[in-house]
N, C-alpha and C positions, 0 to 999 in steps of 0.2 A: 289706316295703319301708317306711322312713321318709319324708316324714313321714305319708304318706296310703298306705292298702294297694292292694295293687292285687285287685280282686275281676272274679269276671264282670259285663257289663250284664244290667240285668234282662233276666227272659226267654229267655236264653242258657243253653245247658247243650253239653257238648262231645261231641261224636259217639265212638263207635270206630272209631278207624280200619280200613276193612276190610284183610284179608287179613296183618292181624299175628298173631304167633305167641302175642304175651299182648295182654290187655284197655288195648293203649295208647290214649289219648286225642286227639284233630286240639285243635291247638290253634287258636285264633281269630283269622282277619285281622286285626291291628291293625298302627298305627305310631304314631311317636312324634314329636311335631315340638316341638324347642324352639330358643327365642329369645330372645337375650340385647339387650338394649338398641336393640329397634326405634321406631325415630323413628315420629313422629305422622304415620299416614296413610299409614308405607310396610307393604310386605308381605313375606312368607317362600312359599315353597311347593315341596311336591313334587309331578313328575306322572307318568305316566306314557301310553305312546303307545299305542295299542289302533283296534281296527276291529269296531266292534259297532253294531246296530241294535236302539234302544229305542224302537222305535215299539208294539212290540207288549204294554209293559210300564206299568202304571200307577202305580207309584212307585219314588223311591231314595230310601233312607233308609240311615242310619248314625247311631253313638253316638259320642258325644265327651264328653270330660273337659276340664278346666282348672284347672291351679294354680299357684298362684303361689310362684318360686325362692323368693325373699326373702321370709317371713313378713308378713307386714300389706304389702305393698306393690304388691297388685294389686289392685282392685273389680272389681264387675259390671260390666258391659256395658264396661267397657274396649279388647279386645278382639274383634274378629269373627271369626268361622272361616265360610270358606268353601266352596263347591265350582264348579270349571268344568269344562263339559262343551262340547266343539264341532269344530270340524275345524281348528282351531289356537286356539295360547295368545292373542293379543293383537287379531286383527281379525274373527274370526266363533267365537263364542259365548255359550253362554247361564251367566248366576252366580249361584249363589245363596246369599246370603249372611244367618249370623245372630249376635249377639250371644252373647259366651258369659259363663256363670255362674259364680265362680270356688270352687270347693270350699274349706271351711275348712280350717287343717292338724288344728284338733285334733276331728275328723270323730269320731275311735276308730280302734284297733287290732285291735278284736276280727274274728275268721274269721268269715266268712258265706257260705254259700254257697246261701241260698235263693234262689228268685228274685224277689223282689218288697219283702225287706228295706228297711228307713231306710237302712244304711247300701251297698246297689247303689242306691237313689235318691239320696242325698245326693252319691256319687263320679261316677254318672251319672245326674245332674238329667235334666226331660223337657223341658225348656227346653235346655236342648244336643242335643236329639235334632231329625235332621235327618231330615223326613218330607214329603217331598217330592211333590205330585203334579207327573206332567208335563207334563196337562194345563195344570195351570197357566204351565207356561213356553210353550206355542201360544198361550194370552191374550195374555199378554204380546205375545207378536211381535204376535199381528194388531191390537192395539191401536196398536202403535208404526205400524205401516203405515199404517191407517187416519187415524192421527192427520200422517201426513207428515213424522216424523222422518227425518235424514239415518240412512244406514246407517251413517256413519262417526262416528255419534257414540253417546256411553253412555246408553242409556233406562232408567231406574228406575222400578221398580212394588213398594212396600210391600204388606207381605202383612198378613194380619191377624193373625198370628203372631209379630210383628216382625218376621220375614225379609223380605229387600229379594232382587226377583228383576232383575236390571240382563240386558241383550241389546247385542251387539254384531254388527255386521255380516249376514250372513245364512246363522245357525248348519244345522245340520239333524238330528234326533235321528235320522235313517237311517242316515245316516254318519258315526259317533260317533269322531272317530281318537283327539283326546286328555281328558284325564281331569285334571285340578290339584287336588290338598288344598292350603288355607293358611289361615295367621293371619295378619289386619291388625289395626295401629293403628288403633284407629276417631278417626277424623279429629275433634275438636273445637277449638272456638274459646274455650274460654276457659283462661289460663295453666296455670291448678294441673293441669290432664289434658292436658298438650300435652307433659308428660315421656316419655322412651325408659319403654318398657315391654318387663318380660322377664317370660316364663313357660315352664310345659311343659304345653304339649297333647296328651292322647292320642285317634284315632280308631281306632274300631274296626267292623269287620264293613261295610263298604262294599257295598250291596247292591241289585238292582235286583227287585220284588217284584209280586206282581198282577198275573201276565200274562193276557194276553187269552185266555178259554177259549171265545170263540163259534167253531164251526166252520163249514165250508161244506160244500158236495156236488159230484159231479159225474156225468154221464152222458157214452156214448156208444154210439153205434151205426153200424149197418153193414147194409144192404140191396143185395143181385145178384141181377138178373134177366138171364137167357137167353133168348133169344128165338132157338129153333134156332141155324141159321148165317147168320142176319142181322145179329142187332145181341148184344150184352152191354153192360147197362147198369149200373153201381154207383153206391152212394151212401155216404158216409159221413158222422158230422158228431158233437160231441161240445162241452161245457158243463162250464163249471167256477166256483165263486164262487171270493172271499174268504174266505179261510181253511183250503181245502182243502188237505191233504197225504194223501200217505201215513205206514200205519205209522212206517216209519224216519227217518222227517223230523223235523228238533226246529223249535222255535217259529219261529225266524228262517227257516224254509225253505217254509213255507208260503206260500199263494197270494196275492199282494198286487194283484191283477185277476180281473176277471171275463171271461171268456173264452168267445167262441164261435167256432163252426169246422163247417165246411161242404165237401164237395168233390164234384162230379157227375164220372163220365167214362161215355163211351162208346164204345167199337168197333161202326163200321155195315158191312158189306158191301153199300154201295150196287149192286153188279156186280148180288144179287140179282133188282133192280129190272128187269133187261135180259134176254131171253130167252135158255133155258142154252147154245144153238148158238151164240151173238155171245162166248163167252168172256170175259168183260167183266169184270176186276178193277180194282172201284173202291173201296178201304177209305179209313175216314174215322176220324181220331179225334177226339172233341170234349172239353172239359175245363172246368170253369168252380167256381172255390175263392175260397173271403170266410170271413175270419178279421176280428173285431171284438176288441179289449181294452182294457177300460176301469179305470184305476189307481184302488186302492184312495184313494192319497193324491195330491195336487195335482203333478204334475211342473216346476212351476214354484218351489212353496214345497213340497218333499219330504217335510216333517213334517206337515204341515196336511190332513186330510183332505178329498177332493173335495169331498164331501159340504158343510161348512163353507164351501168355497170359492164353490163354487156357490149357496149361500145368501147370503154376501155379494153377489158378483155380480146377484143377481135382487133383493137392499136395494136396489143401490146406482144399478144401469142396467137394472132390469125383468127381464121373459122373451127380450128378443135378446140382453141380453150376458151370462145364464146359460146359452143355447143356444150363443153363438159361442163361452166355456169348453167348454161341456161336449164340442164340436166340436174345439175345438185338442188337448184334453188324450189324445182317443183315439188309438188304434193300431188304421189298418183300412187294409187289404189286401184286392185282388180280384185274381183271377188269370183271363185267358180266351184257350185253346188252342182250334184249329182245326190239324187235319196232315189232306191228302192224301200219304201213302208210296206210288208205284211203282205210279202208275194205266195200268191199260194193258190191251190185247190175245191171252189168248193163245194158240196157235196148235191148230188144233185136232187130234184123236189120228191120228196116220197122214203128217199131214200135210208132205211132205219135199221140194214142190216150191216154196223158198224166193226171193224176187225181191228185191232192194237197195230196193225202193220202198214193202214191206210195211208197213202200219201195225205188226203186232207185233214190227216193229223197236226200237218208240218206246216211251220210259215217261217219264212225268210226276210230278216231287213238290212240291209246296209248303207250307206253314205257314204259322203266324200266329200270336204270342203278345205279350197285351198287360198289362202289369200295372201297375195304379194304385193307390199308395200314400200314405198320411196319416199324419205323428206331429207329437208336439210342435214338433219342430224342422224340419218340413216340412212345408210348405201344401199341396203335390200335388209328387207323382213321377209320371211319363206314360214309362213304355218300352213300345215298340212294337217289334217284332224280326218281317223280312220274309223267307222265304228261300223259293227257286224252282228246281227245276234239270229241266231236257229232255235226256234220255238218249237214244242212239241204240246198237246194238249189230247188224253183221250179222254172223253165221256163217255160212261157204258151202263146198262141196267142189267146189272146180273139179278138172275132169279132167288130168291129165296128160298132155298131148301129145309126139308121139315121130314127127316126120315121115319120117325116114330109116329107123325100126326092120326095115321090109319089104322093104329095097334088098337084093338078093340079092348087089351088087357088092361092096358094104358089106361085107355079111355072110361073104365066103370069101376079104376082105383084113381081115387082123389087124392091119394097119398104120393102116387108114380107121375102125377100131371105134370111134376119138374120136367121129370124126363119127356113125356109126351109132344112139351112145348119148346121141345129144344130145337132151335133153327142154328141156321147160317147162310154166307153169301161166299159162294167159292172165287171171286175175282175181288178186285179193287173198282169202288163205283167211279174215281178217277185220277187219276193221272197226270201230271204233268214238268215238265222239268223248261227251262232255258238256258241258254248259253249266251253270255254278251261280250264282246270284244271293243275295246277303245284304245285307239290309240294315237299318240299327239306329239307333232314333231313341229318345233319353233327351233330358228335358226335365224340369227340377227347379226349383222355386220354394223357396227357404230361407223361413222366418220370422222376423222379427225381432222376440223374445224381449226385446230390449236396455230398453226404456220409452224409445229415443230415437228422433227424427225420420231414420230413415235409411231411404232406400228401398232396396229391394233387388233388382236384376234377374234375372230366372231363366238357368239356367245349363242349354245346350244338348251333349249329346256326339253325333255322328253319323261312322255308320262304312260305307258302301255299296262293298261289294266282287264281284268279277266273275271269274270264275276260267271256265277253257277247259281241257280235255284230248282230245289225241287220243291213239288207238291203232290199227297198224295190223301184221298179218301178211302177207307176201307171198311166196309160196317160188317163186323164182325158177323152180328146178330142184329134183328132189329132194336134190341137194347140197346149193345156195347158196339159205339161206334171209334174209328179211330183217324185222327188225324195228326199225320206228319208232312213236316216241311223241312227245310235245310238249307240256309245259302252260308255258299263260300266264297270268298273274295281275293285274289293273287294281284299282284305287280309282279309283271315279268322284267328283269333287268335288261337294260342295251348297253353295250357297250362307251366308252367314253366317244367326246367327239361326232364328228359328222354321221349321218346314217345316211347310208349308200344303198 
């Protein structure tokens, strides 16, 4: 290539491609951006649009080149080449940007292909190399913060590199969507450098490096106790940090919270408790589960770690207003069941002389389940969930009565055997009706996240419903038999508002 060659950057050597047939070579990301007569202060760029998380990485770096169309007609620092990174092009991202150094034309021709060469330094200087920590662009923001800039406007922070890292809006390196290469006119004020400036710039190898190798751990366990046919009790409960994955996980999949988790239950045969002649089935199940997780990074400012957040907060407003962060930012959940299933009576072995008034007609069920939750974005959640229902069931064998069967008149007219053969059954063979009661109380306080004066009232759902069934067999005769049923279904209204 005239008039500058093109060689690799230092450093750089070109892989084999796997699974080729001969020893071919991957050639090297690069592109090529040029500019023919860019006015003073305007810019060029390509981008492209992606969904990546560099939180877990500690620098981008890439190499660039610069040189000038027209022989003697570009200088140093002329030029800026930049990079933006953020969740769109123009109102939330971070930039950074540096001056570039313009290669001579008459550099040399000669092939080089070592890596550390005059001539891979001279075509790419380390003054065009873009070596970026990311850290450094979180300074950046929490300075701008701190310091009470508008978010709508552009915050520069000079590096000591000369790169200038500029922030807009409220980027977040978690959710990285777009990506922009460009060259600007560096803006000056006096005439002779305020001319259209054209060049061609090349980058190459765009790269994000140093990823974070601390890992985490995690436990879990699992204890059941049997206690005869009285109770079984279990427990389980299980730990996990920051950083933990599995095998097959790559860097962005890993654990970005700390995690606890806990769950008791038990099955009781309270009936035990009652002497074994009273037949007495009373089972109980009890349950009670708390899950805690605490974000690696700040969920208010996504790139910022807690950690850092929480130190501010404890500079800024003491130990209450790094406790009331530390409090907003968690995810806890508590779960607590109580169920009586089909508490009842029953009857005991032999026993076949059956009355409509019998208590082991009767079976009882109820619950209770309450769960109270906390996240960023809510102050408390309160569901409460009520449900009751009283069963009735009788089965009976009534006899079949046949008043005429024995009438001997009846009997030797084949005319009268209608009558002769009339039966019936004086009870219902059976019975049954239920009653179900549900009822459901959610109660939610939003938080307001906003930094503006808005109060926010909690937001109530209730739903208390009432359901009726009957059931009923009644065989008239052994012919005509008859069945009816019935369900009815109510909403009971509550009043607006809280329920106390």
């Amino acid at each position: 290539r005239q008039p500058i060659p093109y060689v690799l950057p230092p450093g750089i050597q070109r892989e084999i491609m796997p699974g080729a047939t001969s020893a071919t070579q991957q050639n090297e990301q690069s592109m090529v951006l040029k500019v023919i007569d860019l006015e003073n202060g305007d810019a060029r760029a390509a981008f492209k649009n992606v969904n990546m998380d560099m939180r877990n990485y500690k620098k981008i770096e890439m190499y660039s080149h610069a040189e000038a169309i027209t022989e003697y007609a570009l200088e140093d620092d002329d030029l800026d080449l930049f990079i933006r990174i953020g969740t769109d092009y123009v109102s939330n991202y971070y930039e950074y940007s540096i001056p570039l150094k313009i290669t001579d034309w008459n550099v040399g021709q000669a092939e080089d292909n070592s890596g550390d060469s005059p001539l891979r330094q001279a075509i790419w200087p380390d003054d065009n190399r873009i070596d970026l920590e990311l850290n450094s662009l979180l300074i950046v923001k929490q300075a701008r913060n701190n310091n009470g800039v508008s978010f709508d406007e552009i915050y520069e922070s000079a590096q000591n590199n000369g790169g200038v890292i500029s922030i807009v809006g409220n980027p977040n390196l978690g959710n990285v969507k777009t990506i922009m290469i460009g060259v600007r006119n560096a803006t000056s004020n006096s005439i002779e450098n305020s001319a259209t400036k054209s060049a061609e710039i090349w980058v190459n190898e765009l790269r994000l490096t140093g990823f974070n190798e601390k890992g985490g751990w995690a436990a879990r366990t699992q204890v059941r106790v049997r206690l005869a046919d009285f109770a079984n009790i279990a427990f389980a409960g299980s730990m996990s940090t920051v950083g933990f994955g599995s095998l097959e996980k790559n860097i962005s999949e890993r654990n970005l919270q700390d995690s606890k988790r806990y769950n008791v239950t038990a099955n009781v045969e309270l009936g035990q408790l009652f002497p074994a002649k009273n037949n007495i089935k009373l089972p109980m199940y009890v349950s009670v589960s708390e899950s805690v997780d605490k974000p690696q990074y700040n969920p208010l400012d996504p790139d910022i770690p807690l950690e850092t957040s929480l130190h501010v907060a404890d500079s800024l407003g003491g130990k209450e207003a790094r406790d009331e962060l530390a409090e907003k930012v968690r995810t806890y959940t508590k779960i607590k069941s109580v169920n009586f299933t089909n508490v009842r009576k029953e009857r005991s072995v032999g026993q076949n002389d059956v009355k409509i008034y019998d208590i082991e007609n009767f079976a009882l069920s109820y619950s209770y389940n309450e769960i109270n939750s906390t996240n960023i974005n809510t102050q408390y959640s309160i569901r409460k969930d009520h449900a009751g229902g009283l069963g009735y069931n009788f089965n009976n064998k009534p006899k079949n009565i046949k008043p005429f069967a024995k009438s001997k008149l009846l009997k030797s007219n084949k005319y009268l055997r209608l009558i002769k053969d009339f039966n019936f059954y004086y009870a219902p063979k059976q019975f049954s009706f239920r009653t179900d009661l549900n009822k459901s109380y959610l109660e939610t306080q939003m938080r307001n996240n906003s930094g503006l004066d808005i109060e926010l009232t909690p937001l109530y759902t209730k739903l208390f419903t009432m359901s009726r069934i009957y059931n009923m067999k009644y065989d008239l005769t052994k012919s005509v038999k008859l069945n009816f049923s019935a369900r009815n279904q109510s909403i009971v209204d509550e009043p607006d508002g809280k329920i106390d």
